[in-house]
C-alpha positions in Angstrom: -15.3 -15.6 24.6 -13.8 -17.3 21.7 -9.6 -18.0 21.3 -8.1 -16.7 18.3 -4.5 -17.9 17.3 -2.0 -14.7 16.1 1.1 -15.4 14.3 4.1 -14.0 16.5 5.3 -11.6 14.5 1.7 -10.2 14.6 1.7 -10.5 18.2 5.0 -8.8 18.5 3.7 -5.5 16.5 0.3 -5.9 18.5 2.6 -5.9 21.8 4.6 -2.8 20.7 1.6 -1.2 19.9 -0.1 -1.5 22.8 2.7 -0.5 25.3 3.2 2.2 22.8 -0.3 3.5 23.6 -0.5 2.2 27.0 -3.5 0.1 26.9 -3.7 -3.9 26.7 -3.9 -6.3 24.1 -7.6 -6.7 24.4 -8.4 -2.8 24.0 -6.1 -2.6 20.8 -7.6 -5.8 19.2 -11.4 -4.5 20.2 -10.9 -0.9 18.9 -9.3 -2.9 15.5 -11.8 -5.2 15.1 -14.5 -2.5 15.8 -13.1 0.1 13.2 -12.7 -3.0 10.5 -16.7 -4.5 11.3 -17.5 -0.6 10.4 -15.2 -0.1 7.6 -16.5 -3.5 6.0 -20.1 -2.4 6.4 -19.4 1.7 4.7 -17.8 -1.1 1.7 -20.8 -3.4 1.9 -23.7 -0.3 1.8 -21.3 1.6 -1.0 -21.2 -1.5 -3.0 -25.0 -2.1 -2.7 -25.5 1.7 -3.7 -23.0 1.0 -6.7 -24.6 -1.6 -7.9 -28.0 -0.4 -7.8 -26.7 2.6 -9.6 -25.5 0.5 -11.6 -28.6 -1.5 -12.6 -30.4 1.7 -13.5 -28.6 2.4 -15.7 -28.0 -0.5 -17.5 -32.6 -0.6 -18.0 
């Protein structure tokens, strides 16, 4: 697994968080990083759907 650096305030809302929640560091950062990879892909589909849309009617 790869090392990522996090700026302490970061870490210090990621810490609060997590014993906020009970789980660890790595369960919070995974379900984040797993909800922003999905959220970015619903953007990048919409956008290609936009743009098509887009395209049509310009013709």
């Amino acid at each position: 697994m790869g090392r990522i650096t996090i700026p302490d305030a970061l870490l210090e809302a990621l810490d609060a968080t997590a014993a906020a929640l009970e789980q660890s560091r790595e369960e919070i950062i995974h379900r984040a990083l797993e909800r922003y990879l999905h959220d970015f892909d619903d953007l990048r589909v919409a956008t290609a759907r936009l743009r098509t849309r887009e395209r049509g009617h310009a013709a």
